[in-house]
C-alpha positions in Angstrom: -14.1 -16.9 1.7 -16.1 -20.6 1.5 -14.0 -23.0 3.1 -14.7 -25.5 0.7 -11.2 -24.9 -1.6 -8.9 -23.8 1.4 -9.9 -27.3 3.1 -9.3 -28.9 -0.3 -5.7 -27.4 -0.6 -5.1 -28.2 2.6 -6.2 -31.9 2.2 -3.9 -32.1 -0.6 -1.1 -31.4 1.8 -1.8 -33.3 4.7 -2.9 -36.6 2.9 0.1 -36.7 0.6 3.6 -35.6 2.5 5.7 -36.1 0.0 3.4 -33.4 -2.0 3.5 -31.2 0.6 7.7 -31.5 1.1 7.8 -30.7 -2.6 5.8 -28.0 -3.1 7.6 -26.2 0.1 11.0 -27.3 -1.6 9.3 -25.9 -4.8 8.6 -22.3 -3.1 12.1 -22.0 -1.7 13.9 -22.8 -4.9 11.7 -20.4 -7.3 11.6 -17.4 -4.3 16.0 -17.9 -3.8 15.9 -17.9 -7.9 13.6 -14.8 -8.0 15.4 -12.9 -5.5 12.3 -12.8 -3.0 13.3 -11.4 -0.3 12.5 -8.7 2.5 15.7 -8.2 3.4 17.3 -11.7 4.0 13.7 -12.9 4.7 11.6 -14.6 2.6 8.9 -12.9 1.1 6.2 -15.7 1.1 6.4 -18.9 4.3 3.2 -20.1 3.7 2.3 -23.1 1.0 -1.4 -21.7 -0.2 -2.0 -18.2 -2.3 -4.9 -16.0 -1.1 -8.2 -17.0 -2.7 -10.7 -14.1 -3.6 -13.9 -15.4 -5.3 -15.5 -13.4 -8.1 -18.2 -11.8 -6.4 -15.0 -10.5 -3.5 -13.3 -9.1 -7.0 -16.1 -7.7 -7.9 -16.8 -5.7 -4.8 -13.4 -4.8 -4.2 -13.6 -3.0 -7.4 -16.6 -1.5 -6.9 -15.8 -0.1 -3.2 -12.8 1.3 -5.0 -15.0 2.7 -7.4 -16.9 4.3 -4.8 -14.4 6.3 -3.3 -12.0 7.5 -5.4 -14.3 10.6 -6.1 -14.3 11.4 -2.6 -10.8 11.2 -2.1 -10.6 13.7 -5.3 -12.8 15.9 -4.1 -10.8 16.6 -0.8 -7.4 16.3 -3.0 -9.3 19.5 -5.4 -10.2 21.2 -2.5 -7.1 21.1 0.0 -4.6 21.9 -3.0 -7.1 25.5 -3.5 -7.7 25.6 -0.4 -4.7 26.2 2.5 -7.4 26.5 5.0 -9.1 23.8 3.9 -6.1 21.8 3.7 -4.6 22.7 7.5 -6.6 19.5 8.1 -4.1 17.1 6.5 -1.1 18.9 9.0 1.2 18.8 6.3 4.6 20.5 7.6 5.6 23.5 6.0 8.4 22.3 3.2 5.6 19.8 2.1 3.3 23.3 1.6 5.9 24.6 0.0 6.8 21.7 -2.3 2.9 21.5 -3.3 3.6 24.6 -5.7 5.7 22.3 -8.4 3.8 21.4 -10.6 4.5 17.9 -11.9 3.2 18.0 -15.4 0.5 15.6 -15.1 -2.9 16.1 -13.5 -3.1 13.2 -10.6 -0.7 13.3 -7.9 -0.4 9.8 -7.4 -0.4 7.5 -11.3 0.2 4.8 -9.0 -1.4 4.3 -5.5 -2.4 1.2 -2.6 -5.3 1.2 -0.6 -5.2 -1.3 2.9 -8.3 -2.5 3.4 -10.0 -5.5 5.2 -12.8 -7.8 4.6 -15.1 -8.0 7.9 -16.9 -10.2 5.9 -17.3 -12.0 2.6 -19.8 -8.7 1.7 -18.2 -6.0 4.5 -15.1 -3.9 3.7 -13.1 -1.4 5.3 -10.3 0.7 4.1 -8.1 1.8 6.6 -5.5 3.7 4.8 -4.3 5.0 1.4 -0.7 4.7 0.0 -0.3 7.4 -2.2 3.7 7.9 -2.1 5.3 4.4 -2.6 3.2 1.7 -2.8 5.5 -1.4 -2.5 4.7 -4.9 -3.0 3.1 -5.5 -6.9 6.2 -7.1 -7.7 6.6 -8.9 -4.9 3.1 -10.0 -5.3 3.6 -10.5 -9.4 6.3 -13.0 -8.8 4.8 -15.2 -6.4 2.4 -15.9 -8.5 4.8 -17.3 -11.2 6.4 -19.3 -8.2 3.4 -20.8 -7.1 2.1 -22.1 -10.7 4.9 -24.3 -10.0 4.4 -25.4 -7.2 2.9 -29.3 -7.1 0.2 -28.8 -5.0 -1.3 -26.0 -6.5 -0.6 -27.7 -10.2 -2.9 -30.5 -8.3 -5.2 -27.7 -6.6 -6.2 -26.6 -10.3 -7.8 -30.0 -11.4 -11.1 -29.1 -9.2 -10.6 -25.4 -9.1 -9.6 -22.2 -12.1 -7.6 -19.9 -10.7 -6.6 -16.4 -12.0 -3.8 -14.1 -10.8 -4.3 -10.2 -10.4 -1.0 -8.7 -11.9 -0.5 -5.2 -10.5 3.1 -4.7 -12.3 1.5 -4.1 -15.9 -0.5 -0.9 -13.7 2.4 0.6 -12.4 4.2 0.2 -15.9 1.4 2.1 -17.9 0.6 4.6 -14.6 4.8 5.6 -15.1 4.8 5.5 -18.9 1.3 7.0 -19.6 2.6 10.0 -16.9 5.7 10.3 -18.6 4.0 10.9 -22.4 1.7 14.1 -20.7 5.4 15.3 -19.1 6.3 15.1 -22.3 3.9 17.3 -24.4 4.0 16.5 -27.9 7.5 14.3 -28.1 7.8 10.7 -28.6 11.3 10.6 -26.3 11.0 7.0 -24.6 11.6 7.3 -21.3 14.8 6.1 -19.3 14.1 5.5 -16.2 15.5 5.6 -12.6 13.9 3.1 -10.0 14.9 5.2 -7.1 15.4 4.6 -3.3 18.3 3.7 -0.5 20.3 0.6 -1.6 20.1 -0.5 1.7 16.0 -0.9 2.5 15.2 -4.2 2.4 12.8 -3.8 -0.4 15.9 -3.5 -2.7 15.1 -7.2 -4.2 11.9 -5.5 -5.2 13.9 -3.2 -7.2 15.7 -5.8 -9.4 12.2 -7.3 -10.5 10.9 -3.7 -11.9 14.0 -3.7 -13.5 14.1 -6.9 -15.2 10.4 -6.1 -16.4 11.3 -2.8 -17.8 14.1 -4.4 -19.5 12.7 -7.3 -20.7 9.8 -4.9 -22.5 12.5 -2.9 -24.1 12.6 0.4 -21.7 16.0 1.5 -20.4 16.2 1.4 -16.4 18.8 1.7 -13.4 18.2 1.2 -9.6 19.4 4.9 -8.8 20.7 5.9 -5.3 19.2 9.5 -3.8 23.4 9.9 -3.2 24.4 9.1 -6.7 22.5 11.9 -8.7 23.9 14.9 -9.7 21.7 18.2 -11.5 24.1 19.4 -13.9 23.6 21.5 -17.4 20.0 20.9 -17.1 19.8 17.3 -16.9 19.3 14.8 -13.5 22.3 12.4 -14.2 23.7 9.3 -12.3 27.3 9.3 -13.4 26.6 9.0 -17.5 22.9 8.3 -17.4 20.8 10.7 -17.9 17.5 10.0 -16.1 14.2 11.3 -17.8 11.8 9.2 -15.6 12.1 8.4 -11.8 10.1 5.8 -10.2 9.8 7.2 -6.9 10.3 4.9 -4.3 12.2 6.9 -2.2 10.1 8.4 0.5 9.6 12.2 0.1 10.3 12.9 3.8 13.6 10.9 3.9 14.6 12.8 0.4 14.4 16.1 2.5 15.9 15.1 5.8 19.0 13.4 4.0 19.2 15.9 1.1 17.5 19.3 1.9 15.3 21.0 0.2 18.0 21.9 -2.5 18.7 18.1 -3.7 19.1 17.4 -7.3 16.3 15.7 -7.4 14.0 18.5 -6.3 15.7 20.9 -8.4 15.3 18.6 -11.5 11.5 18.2 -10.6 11.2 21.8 -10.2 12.9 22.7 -13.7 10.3 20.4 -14.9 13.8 18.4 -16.2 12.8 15.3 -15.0 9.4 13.6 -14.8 8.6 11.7 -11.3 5.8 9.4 -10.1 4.2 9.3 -7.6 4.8 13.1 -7.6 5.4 16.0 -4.3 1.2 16.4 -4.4 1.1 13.0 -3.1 1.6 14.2 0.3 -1.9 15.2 0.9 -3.7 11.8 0.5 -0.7 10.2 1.6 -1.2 11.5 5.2 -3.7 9.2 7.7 -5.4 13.0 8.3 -6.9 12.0 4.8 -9.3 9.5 6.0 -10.2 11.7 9.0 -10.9 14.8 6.6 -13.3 12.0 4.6 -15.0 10.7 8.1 -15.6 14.1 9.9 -18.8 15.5 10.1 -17.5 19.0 9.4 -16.5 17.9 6.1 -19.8 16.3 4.7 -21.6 19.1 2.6 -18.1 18.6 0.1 -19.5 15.1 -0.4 -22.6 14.0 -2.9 -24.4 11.6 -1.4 -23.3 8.6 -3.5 -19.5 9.5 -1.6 -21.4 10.0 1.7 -22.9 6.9 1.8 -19.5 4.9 0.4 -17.5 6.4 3.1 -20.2 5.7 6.1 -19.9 2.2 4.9 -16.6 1.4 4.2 -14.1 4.3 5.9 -14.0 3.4 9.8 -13.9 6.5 12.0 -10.8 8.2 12.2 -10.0 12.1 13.7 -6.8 13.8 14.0 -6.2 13.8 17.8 -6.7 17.1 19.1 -8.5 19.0 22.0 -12.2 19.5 20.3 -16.0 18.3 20.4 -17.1 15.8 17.4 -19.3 13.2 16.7 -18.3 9.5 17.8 -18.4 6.1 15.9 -22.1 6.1 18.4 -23.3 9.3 16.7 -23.0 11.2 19.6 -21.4 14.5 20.6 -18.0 13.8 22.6 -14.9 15.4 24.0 -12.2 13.7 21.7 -9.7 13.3 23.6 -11.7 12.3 26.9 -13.1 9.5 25.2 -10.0 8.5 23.1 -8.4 8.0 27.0 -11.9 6.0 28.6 -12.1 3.3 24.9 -8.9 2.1 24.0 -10.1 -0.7 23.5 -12.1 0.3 20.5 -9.0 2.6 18.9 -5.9 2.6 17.1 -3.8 5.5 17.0 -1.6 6.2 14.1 1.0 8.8 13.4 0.0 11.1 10.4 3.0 10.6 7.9 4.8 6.9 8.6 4.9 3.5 6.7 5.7 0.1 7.6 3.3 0.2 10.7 5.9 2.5 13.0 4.3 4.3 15.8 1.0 2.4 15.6 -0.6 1.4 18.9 -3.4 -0.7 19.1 -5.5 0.4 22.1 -6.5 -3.5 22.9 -2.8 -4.5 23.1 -1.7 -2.1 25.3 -2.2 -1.5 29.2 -4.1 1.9 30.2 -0.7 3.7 31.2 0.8 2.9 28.0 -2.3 4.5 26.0 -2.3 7.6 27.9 1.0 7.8 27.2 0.1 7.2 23.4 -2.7 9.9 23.9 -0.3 12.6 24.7 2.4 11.8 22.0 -0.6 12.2 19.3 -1.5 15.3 21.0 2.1 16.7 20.3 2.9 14.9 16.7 0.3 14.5 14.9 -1.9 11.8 14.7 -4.4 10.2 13.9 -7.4 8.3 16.1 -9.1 5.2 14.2 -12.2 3.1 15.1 -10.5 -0.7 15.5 -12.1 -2.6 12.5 -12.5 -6.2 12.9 -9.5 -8.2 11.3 -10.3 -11.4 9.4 -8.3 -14.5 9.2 -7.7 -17.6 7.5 -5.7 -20.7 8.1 -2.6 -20.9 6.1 -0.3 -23.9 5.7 3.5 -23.8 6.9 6.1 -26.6 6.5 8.9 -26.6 9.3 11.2 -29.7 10.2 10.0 -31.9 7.3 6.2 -31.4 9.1 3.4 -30.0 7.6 1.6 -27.5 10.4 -2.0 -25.1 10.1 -1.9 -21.7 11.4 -4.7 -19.0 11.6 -3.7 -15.9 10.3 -4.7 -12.7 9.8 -4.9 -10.9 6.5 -5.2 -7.8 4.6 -6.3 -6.5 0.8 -5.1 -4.2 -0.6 -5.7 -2.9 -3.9 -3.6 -0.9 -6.1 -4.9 1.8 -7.9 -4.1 4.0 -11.3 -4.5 7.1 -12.2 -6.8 8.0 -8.8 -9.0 5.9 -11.2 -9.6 2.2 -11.3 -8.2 -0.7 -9.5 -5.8 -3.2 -11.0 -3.7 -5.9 -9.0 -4.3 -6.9 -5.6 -1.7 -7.4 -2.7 -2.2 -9.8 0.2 -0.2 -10.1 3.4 -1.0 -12.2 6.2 0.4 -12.3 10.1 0.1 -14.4 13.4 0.0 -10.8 14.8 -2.6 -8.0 14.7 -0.7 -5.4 12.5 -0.3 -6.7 9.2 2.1 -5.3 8.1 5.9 -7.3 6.6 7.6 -4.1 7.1 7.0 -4.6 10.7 8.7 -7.7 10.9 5.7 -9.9 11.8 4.0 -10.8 8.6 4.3 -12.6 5.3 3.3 -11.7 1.1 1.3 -14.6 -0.5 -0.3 -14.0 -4.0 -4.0 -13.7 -4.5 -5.8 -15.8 -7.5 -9.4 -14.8 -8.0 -10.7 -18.1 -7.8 -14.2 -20.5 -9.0 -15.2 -24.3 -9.0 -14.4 -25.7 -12.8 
């Protein structure tokens, strides 16, 4: 990103304090009137949005472009193919849930990629959210908050700015998927936003279900421990639910509920329609990127995919005792050299969100990584090539001072259908995983961005 508009939102701050006092009283006041918060934190601390320049947007959407095919290849082949698939290490109820069939062809309407720009013209995507993707209305509101904020209503004099909504996406991914559940009838649907009232996303909740409301579509913020399957229908005391926006993850469903929980059973009968649906367990897994990146897997590819994954998937293997080729191009004992580079590796667990178990090889003495090494050997996991994490300064205000802090940041696009990108979330951290979930990090909106 030039630093010519982040140096001139930031000399708006520091050469006017009362501006910047206002505009951090300003982003307090519309995120407690918005409800934005991750659990009793705020969801933005930071007094500038993310700036992505069109030629960024542009790329971002192209990448996106770029790799969805390859992604649906392997999807095509592993749901054919159990062999084939063994490479995801999906456990067996997820095999067995992979056999109800959802009503709709993509197994994710609504999806996230994380990704990171190296550079203004280098980007790497590191994983793909294909279960719950939180954040777009998070991300949707902040935008709204920071229009009124003084010093970006003085920002916009030298620059336009544009903001990326992703909430209109997920609304036409869950409607559009409902209508092919459907068949033929015209039924609108009523909808259950569901999940644990206690996750700290719950705020989250509210603002999906003012925005269905507000356009006219009926909605309730559903407990898993509320719904009953009775006479054919998925109810939550009176209301009967036709549509469930899934944020609930699958594996918690199971583990609380069993493989027998109304919710399954509904799904199965094909009595109520749910999105992101059981398939999405296959790209969901970090084994998906390895499946992409291993060399074993390349003849599946045309060589437009090939080339889109060299350039923007970093190595990544499941960790496991075998010979493959490095991020050097060289034949190597896997785990051997996962032990002698830590510094060059990550290691994720396969099926996890919110960055738990992550351990980045550079943070982390040697004991401590082999120690890593032989948990991913038991549970699986995945290995990934460290990609280099850009940053940005950001502007805080803390004890009526205005202070300048180089973070790092993410982007991460959201995508519909398996098809096209639309909305972008940003989150940004003092630490290296970016990630609010993990406790360390913060949401700010992104504004596409160019000199008037």
């Amino acid at each position: 990103m030039s630093s010519e508009p982040i140096s001139r939102y930031h000399d708006l701050l520091s050469d006017s304090p009362a501006l910047a006092a206002d505009s951090h009283a300003a982003l307090e006041r519309g995120q407690q009137l918005r409800g934005l918060l991750f659990g009793t934190r705020p969801v933005c601390t930071v007094l500038r949005p993310r700036f992505l320049t069109l030629a960024q947007h542009a790329l971002l959407h192209g990448v996106v472009k770029a790799l969805l095919p390859a992604f649906q290849t392997i999807y095509d082949r592993a749901l054919a193919d159990p062999a084939f698939r063994y490479q995801f290490r999906l456990l067996d109820w997820e095999n067995e849930l992979l056999s109800v069939d959802p009503g709709f062809p993509c197994p994710s309407p609504t999806a996230r990629f994380d990704s990171f720009f190296a550079s203004d013209d280098e980007l790497l995507f590191t994983e793909f959210n294909t279960e719950t993707p939180a954040g777009a209305g998070y991300s949707d509101a902040l935008s709204d908050v920071f229009y009124g904020l003084p010093a970006f209503q003085e920002f916009q004099r030298a620059f336009n700015v544009w903001p990326i909504p992703a909430k209109p996406g997920v609304l036409h991914a869950l409607t559009d998927s409902f209508h092919k559940w459907q068949g033929h009838t015209s039924e609108a649907p009523r909808i259950a936003i569901l999940d644990w009232r206690e996750v700290p996303t719950f705020s989250e909740f509210v603002l999906f279900y003012d925005y269905f409301k507000a356009l006219g579509i009926e909605a309730r913020i559903v407990d898993p421990r509320e719904v009953e399957y009775r006479d054919g229908k998925l109810m939550a005391g009176d209301y009967h639910i036709t549509l469930i926006y899934k944020r609930v993850l699958i594996s918690e469903l199971i583990e609380r509920g069993g493989i027998e929980h109304p919710v399954v059973r509904a799904v199965r009968d094909r009595a109520v329609c749910m999105v992101n649906t059981f398939r999405c367990k296959i790209l969901f897994k970090k084994a998906s990127l390895a499946v992409l990146s291993d060399e074993r897997n390349a003849a599946h590819f045309a060589p437009p995919q090939r080339a889109a994954i060299a350039k923007h998937i970093p190595w990544t293997r499941v960790m496991e005792p075998r010979t493959t080729i490095g991020p050097d191009g060289n034949a190597i004992d896997l785990v051997k050299w996962s032990l002698a580079n830590k510094d060059r590796l990550v290691l994720k667990p396969n099926d996890d969100y919110g960055g738990k178990g992550i351990v980045l090889g550079w943070t982390v003495e040697q004991p401590a990584w082999e120690a890593a090494v032989e948990t991913a050997l038991a549970t699986p996991y995945v290995v990934q090539q460290k990609v280099k994490l850009p940053f940005e300064a950001y502007p805080g205000f803390e004890n009526n001072a205005l202070f300048v802090l180089d973070r790092m940041l993410d982007t991460n696009p959201y995508v519909a259908f398996g098809d096209y990108m639309h909305g972008c979330l940003t989150r940004i951290s003092t630490e290296a995983l970016v990630n609010v979930t993990a406790g360390g990090g913060s949401t700010v909106p992104t504004f596409l961005i160019e000199p008037r």
